[in-house]
PASE-140948 format. One record per residue (C-alpha): residue in one letter; chain; x, y, z. Coordinates in nm, 2 decimals. Layout:
N
   resn   chain     east    north       up
      A       A        X        Y        Z
...
This chain:
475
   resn   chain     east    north       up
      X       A     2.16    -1.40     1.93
      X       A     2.32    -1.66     2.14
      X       A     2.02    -1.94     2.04
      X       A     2.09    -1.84     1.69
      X       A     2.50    -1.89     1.72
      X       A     2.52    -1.56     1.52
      X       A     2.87    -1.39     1.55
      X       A     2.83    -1.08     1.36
      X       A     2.78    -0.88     1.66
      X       A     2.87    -0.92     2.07
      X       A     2.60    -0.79     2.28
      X       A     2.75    -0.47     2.52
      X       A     2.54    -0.35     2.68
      X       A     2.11    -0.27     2.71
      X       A     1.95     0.02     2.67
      X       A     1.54     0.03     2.85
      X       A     1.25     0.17     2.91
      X       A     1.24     0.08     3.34
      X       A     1.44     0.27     3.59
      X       A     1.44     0.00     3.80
      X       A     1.63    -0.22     3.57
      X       A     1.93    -0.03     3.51
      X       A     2.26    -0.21     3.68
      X       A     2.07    -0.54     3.58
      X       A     2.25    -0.84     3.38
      X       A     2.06    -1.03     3.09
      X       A     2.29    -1.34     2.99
      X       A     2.60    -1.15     3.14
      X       A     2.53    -0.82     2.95
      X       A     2.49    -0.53     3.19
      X       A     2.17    -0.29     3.13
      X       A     2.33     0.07     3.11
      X       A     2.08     0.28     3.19
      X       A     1.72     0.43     3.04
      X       A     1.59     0.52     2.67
      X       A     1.61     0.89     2.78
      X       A     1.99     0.90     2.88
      X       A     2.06     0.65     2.54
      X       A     2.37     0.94     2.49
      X       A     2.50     0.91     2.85
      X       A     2.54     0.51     2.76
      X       A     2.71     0.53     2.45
      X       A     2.93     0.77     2.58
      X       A     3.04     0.56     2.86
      X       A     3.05     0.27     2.63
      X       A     3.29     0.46     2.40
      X       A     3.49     0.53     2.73
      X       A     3.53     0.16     2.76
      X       A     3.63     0.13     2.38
      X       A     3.31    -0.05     2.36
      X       A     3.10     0.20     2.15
      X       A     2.85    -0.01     1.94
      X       A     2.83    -0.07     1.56
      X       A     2.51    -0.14     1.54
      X       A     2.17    -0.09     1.77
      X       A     1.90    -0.38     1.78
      X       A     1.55    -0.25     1.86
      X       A     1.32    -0.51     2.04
      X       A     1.08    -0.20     1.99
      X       A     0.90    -0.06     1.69
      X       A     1.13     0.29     1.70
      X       A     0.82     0.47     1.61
      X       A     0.68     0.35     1.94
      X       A     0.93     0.42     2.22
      X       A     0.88     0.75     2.38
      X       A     1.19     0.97     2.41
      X       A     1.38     0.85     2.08
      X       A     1.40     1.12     1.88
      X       A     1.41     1.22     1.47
      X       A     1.71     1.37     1.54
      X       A     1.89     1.12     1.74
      X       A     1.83     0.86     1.52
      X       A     1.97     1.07     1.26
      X       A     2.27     1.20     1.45
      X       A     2.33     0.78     1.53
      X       A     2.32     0.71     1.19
      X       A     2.59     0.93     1.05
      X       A     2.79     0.82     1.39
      X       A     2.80     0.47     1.15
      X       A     2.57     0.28     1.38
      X       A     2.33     0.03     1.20
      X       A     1.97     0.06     1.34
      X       A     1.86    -0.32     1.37
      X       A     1.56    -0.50     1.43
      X       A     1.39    -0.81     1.36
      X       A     1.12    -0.88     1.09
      X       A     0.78    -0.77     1.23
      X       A     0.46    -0.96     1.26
      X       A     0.33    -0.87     0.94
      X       A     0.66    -1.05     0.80
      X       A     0.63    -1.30     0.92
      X       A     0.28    -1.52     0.81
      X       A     0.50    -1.85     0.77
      X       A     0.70    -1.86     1.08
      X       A     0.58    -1.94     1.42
      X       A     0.89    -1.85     1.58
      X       A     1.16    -1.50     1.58
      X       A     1.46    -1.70     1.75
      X       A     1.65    -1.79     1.39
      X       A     1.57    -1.48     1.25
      X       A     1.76    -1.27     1.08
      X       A     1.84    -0.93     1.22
      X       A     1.79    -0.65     0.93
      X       A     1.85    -0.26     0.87
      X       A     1.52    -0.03     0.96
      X       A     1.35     0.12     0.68
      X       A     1.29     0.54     0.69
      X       A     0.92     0.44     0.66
      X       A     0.95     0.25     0.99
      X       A     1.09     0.55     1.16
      X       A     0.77     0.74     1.04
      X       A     0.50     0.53     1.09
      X       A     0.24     0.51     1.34
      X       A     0.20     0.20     1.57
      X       A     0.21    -0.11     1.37
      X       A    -0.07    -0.31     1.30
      X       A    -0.12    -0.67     1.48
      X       A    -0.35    -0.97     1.32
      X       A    -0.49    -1.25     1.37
      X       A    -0.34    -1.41     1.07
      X       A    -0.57    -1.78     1.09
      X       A    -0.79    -1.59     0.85
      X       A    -0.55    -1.52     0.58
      X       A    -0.39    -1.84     0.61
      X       A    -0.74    -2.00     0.56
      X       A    -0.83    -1.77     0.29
      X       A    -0.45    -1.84     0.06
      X       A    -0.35    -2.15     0.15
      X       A    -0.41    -2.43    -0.14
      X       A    -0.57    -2.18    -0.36
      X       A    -0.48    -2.05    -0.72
      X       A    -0.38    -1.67    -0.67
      X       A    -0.36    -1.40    -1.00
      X       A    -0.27    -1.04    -0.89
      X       A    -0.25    -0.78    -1.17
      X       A     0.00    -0.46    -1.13
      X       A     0.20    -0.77    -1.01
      X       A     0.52    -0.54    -0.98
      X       A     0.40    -0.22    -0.86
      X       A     0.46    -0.14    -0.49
      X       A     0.14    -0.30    -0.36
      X       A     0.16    -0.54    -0.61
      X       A     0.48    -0.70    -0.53
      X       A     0.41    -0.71    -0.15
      X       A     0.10    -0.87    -0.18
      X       A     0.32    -1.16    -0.39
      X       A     0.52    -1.21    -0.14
      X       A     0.25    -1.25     0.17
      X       A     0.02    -1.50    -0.10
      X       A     0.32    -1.68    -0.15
      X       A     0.43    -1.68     0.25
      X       A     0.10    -1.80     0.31
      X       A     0.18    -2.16     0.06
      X       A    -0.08    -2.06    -0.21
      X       A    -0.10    -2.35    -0.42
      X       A     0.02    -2.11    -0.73
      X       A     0.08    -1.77    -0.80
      X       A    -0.01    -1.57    -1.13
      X       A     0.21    -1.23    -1.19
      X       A     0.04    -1.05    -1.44
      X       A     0.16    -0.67    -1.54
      X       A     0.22    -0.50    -1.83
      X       A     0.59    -0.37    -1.75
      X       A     0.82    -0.58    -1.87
      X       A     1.10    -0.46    -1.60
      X       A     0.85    -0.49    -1.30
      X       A     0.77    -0.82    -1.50
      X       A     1.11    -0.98    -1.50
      X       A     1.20    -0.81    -1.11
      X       A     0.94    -0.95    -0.91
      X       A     0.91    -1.34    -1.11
      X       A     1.28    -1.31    -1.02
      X       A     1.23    -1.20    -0.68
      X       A     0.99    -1.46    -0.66
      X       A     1.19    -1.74    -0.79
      X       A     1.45    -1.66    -0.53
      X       A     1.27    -1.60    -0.23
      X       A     1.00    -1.88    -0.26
      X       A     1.09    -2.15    -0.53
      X       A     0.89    -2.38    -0.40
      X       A     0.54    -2.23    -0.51
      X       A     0.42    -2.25    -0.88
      X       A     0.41    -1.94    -1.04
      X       A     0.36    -1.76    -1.42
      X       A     0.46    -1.47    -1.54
      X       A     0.17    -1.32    -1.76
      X       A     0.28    -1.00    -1.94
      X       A    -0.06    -0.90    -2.07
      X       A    -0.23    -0.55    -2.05
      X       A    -0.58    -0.47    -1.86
      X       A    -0.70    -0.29    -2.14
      X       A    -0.71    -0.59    -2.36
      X       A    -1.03    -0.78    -2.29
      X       A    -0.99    -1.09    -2.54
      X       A    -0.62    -1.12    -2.38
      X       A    -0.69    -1.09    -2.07
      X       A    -0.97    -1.32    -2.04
      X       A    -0.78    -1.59    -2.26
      X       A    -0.51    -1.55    -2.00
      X       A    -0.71    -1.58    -1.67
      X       A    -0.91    -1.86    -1.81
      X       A    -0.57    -2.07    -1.87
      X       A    -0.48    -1.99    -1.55
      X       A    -0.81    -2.05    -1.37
      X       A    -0.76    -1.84    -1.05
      X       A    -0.92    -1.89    -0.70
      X       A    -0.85    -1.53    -0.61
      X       A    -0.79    -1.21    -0.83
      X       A    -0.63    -0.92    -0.66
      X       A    -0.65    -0.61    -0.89
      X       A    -0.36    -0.31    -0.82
      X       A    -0.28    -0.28    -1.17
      X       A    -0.35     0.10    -1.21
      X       A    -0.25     0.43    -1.33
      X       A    -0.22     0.60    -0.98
      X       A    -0.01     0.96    -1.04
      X       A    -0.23     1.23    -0.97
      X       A    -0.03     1.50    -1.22
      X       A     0.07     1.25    -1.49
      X       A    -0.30     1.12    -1.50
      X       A    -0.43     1.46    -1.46
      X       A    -0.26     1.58    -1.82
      X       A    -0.36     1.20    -1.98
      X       A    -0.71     1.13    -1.84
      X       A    -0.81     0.90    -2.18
      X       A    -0.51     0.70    -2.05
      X       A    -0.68     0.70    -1.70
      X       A    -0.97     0.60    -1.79
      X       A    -0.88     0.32    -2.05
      X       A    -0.64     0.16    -1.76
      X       A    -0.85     0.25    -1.43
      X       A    -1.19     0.25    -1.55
      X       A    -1.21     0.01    -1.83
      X       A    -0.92    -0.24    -1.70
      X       A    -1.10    -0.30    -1.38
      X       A    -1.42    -0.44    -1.57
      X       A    -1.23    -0.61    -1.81
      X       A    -1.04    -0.75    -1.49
      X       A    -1.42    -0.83    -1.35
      X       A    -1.55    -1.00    -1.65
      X       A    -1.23    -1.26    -1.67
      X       A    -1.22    -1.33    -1.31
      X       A    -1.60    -1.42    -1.37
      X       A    -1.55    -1.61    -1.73
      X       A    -1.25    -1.80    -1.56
      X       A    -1.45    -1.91    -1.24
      X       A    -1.26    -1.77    -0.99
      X       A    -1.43    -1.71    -0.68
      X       A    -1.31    -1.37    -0.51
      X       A    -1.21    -1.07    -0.72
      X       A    -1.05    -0.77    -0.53
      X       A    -0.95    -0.41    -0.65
      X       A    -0.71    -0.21    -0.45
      X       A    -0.86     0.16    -0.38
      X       A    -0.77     0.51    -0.30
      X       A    -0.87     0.75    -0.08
      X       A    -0.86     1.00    -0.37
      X       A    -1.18     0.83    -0.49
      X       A    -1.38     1.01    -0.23
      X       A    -1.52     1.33    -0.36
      X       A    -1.23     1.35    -0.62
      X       A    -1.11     1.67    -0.78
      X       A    -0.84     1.51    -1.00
      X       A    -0.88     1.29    -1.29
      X       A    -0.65     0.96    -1.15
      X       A    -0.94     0.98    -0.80
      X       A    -1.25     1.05    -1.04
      X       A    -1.12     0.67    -1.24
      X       A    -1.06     0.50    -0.89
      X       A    -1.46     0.59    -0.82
      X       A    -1.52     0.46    -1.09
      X       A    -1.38     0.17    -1.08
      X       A    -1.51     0.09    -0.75
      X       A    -1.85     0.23    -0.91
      X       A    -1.77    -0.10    -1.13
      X       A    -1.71    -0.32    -0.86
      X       A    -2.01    -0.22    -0.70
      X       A    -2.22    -0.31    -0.99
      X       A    -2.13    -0.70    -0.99
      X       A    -2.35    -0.89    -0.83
      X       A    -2.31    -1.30    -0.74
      X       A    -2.62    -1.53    -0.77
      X       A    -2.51    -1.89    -0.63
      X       A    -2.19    -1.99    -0.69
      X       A    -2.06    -1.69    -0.88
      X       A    -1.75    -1.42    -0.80
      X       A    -1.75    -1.24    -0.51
      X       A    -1.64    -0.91    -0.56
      X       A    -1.53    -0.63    -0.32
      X       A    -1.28    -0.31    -0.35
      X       A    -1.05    -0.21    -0.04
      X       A    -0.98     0.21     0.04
      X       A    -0.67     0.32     0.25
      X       A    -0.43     0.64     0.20
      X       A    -0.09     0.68     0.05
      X       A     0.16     0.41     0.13
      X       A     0.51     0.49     0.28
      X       A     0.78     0.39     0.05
      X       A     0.57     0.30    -0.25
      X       A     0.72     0.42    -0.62
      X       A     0.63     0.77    -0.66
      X       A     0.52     0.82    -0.28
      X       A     0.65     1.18    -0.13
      X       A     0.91     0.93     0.09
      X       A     1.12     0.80    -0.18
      X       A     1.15     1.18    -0.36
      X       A     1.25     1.33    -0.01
      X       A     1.51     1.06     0.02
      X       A     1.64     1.13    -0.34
      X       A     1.57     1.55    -0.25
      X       A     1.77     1.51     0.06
      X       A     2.08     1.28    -0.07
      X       A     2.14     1.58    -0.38
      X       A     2.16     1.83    -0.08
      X       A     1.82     1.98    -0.12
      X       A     1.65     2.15    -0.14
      X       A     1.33     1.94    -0.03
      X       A     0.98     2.06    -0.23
      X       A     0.63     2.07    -0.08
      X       A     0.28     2.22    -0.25
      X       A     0.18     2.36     0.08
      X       A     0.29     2.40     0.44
      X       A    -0.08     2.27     0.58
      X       A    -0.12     1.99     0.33
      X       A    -0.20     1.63     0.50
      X       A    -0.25     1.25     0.40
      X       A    -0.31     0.92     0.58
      X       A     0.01     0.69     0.61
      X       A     0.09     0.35     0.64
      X       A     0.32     0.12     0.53
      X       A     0.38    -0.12     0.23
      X       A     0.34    -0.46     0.45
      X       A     0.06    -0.33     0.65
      X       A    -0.10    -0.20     0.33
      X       A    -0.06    -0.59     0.21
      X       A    -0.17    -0.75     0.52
      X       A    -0.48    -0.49     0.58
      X       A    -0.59    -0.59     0.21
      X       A    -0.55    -1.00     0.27
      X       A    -0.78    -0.92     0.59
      X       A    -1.03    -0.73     0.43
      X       A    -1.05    -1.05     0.15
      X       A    -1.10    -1.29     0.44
      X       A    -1.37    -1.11     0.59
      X       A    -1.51    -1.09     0.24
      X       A    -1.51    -1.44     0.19
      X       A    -1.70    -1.49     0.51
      X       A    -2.08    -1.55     0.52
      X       A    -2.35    -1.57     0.28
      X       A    -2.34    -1.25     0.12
      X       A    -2.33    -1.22    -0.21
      X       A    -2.36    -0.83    -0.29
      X       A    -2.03    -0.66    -0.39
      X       A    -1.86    -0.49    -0.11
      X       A    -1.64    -0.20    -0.02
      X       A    -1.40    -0.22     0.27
      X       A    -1.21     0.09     0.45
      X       A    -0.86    -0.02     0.65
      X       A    -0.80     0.26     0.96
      X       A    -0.56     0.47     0.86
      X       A    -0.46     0.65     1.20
      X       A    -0.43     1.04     1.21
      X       A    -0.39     1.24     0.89
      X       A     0.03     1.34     0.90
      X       A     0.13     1.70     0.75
      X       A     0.34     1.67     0.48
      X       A     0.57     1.96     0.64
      X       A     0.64     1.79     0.94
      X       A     0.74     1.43     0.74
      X       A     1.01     1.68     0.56
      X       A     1.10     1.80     0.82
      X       A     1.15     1.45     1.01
      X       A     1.29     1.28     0.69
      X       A     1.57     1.56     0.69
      X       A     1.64     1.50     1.06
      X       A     1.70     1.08     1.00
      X       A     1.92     1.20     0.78
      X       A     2.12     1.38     1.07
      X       A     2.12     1.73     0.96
      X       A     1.90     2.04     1.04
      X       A     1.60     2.15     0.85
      X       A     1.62     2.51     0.72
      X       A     2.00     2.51     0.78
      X       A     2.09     2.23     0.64
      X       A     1.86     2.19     0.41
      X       A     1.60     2.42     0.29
      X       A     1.25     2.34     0.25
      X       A     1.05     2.52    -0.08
      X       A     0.68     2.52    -0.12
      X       A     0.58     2.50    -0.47
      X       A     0.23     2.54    -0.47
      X       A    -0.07     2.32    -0.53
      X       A    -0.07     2.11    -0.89
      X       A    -0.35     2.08    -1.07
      X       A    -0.63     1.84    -0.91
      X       A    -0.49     1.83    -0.58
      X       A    -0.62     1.85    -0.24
      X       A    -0.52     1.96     0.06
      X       A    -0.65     1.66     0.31
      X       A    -0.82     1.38     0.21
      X       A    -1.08     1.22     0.35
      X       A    -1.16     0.86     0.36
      X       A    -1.54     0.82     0.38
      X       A    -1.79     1.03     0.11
      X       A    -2.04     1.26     0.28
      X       A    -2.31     1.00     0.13
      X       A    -2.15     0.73     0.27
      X       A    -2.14     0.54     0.63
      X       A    -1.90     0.32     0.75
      X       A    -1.94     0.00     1.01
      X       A    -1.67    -0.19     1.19
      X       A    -1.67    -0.55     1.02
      X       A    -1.30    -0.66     1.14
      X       A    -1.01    -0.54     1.37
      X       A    -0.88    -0.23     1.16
      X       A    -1.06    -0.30     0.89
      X       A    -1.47    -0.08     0.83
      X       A    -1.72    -0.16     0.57
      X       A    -1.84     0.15     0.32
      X       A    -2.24     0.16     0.32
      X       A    -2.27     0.31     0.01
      X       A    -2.60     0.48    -0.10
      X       A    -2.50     0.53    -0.49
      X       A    -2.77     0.72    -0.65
      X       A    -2.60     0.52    -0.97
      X       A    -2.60     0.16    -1.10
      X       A    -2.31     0.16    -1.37
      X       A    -2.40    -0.03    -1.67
      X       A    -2.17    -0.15    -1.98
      X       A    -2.37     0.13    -2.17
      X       A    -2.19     0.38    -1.93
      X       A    -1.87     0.21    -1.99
      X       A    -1.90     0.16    -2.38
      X       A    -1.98     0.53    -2.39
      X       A    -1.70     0.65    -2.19
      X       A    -1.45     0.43    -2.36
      X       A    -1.55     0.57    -2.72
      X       A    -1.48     0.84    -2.55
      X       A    -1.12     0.79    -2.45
      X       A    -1.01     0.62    -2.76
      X       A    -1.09     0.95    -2.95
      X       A    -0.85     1.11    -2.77
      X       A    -1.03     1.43    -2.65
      X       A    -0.88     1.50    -2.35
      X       A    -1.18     1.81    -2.25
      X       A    -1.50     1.57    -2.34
      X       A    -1.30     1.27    -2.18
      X       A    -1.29     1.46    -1.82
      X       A    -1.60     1.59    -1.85
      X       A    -1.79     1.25    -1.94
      X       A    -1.59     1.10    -1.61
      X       A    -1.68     1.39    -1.39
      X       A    -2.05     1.39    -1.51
      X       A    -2.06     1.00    -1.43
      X       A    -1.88     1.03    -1.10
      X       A    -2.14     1.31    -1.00
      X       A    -2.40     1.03    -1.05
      X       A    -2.24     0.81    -0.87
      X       A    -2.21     1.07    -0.55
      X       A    -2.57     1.11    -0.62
      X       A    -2.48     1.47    -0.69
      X       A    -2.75     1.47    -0.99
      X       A    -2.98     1.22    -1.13
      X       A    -2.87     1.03    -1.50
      X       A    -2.97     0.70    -1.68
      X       A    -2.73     0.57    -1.90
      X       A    -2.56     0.80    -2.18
      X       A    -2.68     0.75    -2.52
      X       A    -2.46     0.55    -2.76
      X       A    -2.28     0.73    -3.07
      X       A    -2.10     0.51    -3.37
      X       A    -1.71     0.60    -3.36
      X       A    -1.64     0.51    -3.69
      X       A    -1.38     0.24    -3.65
      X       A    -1.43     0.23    -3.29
């Protein structure tokens, strides 16, 4: 703070995690006493007319023992700003934290497991100077990976996306926060091949990052043609312009809901990798590969953001069941874990499609996030406010698993696994064409069972060839 002449805040005191350091000075200001007594020191600061307005963790919070849910939460409606810098996986284009800004900690921080640390000479090898397209551009994952492509000086940047709000945010974002890299805006849908290949060959991308997708499990659930057309079909019309345009690594982003899926929205994601998987590069062709993780803190429709809304109305907060549990992490690391996974796929001679799995850390129950969320938020769960368990929707699980049982994974880089993947399958266009005809009918019973059935070959739950072709008149 003193290197940075900033003069928003005045140091008064330290807080640590050593004994033996308390009554120690840093630059004049006195260390107060230990992490566990953090109360005991802001109550003799407040004695002093000293109390703080803001706290600065050198720390990931998530990671210092002692600092609790409820603490935080009891500091935050005390009016105390909880501080930190950027992390490292903020930070791809600086080489130093001194000038940093300082900046408010996110829920999701408070929630997470340890954060992830890279080696980031890959990534920068892999973006910089290179033509980048990324469709779902302003979706959750979308928009994140923007930003690291374009922290990493790619030589341009393609947002593609069919929303015309998400559109217009993130170009302006963008514009903003980097105007010195090239970009597009491209508001073009997946679905519609001739489009889409007329627009990725005028813009003749290096890399194609796929996260366009139709990802809620109940809305997809009650509109699986709509699944299917965007998830299923939009990822090979998204594989066959990345080819026709040259580029030379295509990526889709994956769910762990595509292993052994019993909703709709997972049954399309294992298909799509099932499409992915089906490419192939001889010489100089596309490389293709599709990266898996969990649910991502903080992304639009994640449980974190409805909680926060649940808890700011008063409550009460909703859950489908008390022993339901998912895999975590957050929208950066997401980002950063999917840029690593790409460099390790642009490594080497292979040229076989491949399907990469980023460590997730221990499953968390859904209860116990409640139940931590309503604490940050300084009041008591069950007093409070109530927590109501609704039941299980339609299609959903409760844990998830992120390997098939007919699959095997093998460490390839640091958090990151390769899937070996012994599809009893090879999809084919004729698969595709038939389960397109399909969705454009409209019927919403033979649409879910055609997906199922082709998933089931897929898992190598039951032999199949291709399907055989009908006429849809008009089709």
């Amino acid at each position: 703070m003193a290197r940075s002449h900033d003069r928003t805040y005045t140091p008064v005191g330290i807080v640590t995690t050593e004994k033996r350091d308390v009554g120690q000075q840093v630059r004049g200001v006195c260390i107060l006493d230990t992490l566990d007594r953090l109360d005991e020191a802001l109550a003799e600061l407040r004695r002093w007319n000293r109390y703080p307005r803001a706290i600065l963790f050198l720390e990931e919070p998530a990671r210092l023992k002692g600092l609790t849910a409820d603490q935080l939460g009891r500091l935050k409606n005390d009016g105390i700003r909880l501080l930190r810098l950027p992390s490292i996986v903020e930070l791809p284009q600086h080489d130093s934290v001194t000038l940093l800004p300082m900046r408010d900690i996110n829920i999701e921080e408070l929630l997470a497991r340890d954060p992830i640390e890279l080696d980031r000479g890959a990534i920068a090898k892999l973006i910089r100077g290179r033509r980048v397209l990324i469709t779902g551009a302003g979706g959750s994952i979308g928009a994140e990976l923007c930003r690291q492509v374009a922290a990493f000086d790619c030589a341009h940047l393609t947002l593609l996306d069919i929303s015309e709000t998400a559109l217009f945010e993130i170009d302006r974002e963008m514009r903003e926060t980097f105007p010195h890299i090239p970009r597009k805006a491209v508001m073009c849908d997946v679905r519609q091949a001739p489009r889409l290949t007329a627009a990725f060959k005028a813009e003749k991308p290096d890399l194609v990052f796929h996260a366009a997708a139709l990802k809620h499990v109940s809305m997809v659930e009650h509109h699986p043609s709509e699944g299917v057309l965007t998830n299923v079909i939009g990822t090979w019309n998204v594989t066959e312009a990345s080819k026709a345009a040259g580029a030379g690594q295509m990526v889709l982003i994956s769910t762990d809901k595509a292993v052994d899926p019993t909703n709709v929205m997972g049954a399309t994601k294992r298909m799509a990798e099932a499409v992915i998987q089906a490419q192939q590069s001889s010489g100089k062709g596309t490389r293709f590969s599709a990266v898996r993780f969990g649910n991502v803190l903080g992304s639009a429709g994640s449980v974190v953001p409805i909680f926060k809304s649940q808890i700011e109305r008063g409550g009460p907060v909703t859950i489908t069941h008390p022993d339901m549990e998912r895999f975590f992490m957050t929208i950066p690391e997401a980002a950063q874990l999917v840029l690593h996974a790409t460099a390790t796929s642009a490594e080497g001679e292979r040229r076989d499609a491949r399907l990469f799995l980023l460590e997730m850390g221990e499953p968390v129950r859904i209860l116990d996030l409640a139940r931590q969320m309503i604490a940050l938020s300084g009041r008591t769960p069950g007093r409070d406010i109530d927590i109501e368990v609704t039941g299980l929707r339609p299609g959903e699980k409760l844990t998830e698993a992120l390997l098939d049982e007919t699959e095997s994974s093998v460490p390839c880089a640091p958090k990151v696994l390769e899937v070996i993947s012994n599809s009893a399958l090879r999809v084919t266009p004729s698969h595709l064409a038939e389960l397109e005809a399909l969705a454009n009918e409209g019927d919403v019973d033979r649409v879910r069972d055609a997906l199922f059935a082709l998933v089931s070959q897929v898992r190598g739950e039951k032999p199949g060839g291709a399907p055989n072709l009908r006429v849809i008149a008009g089709g």
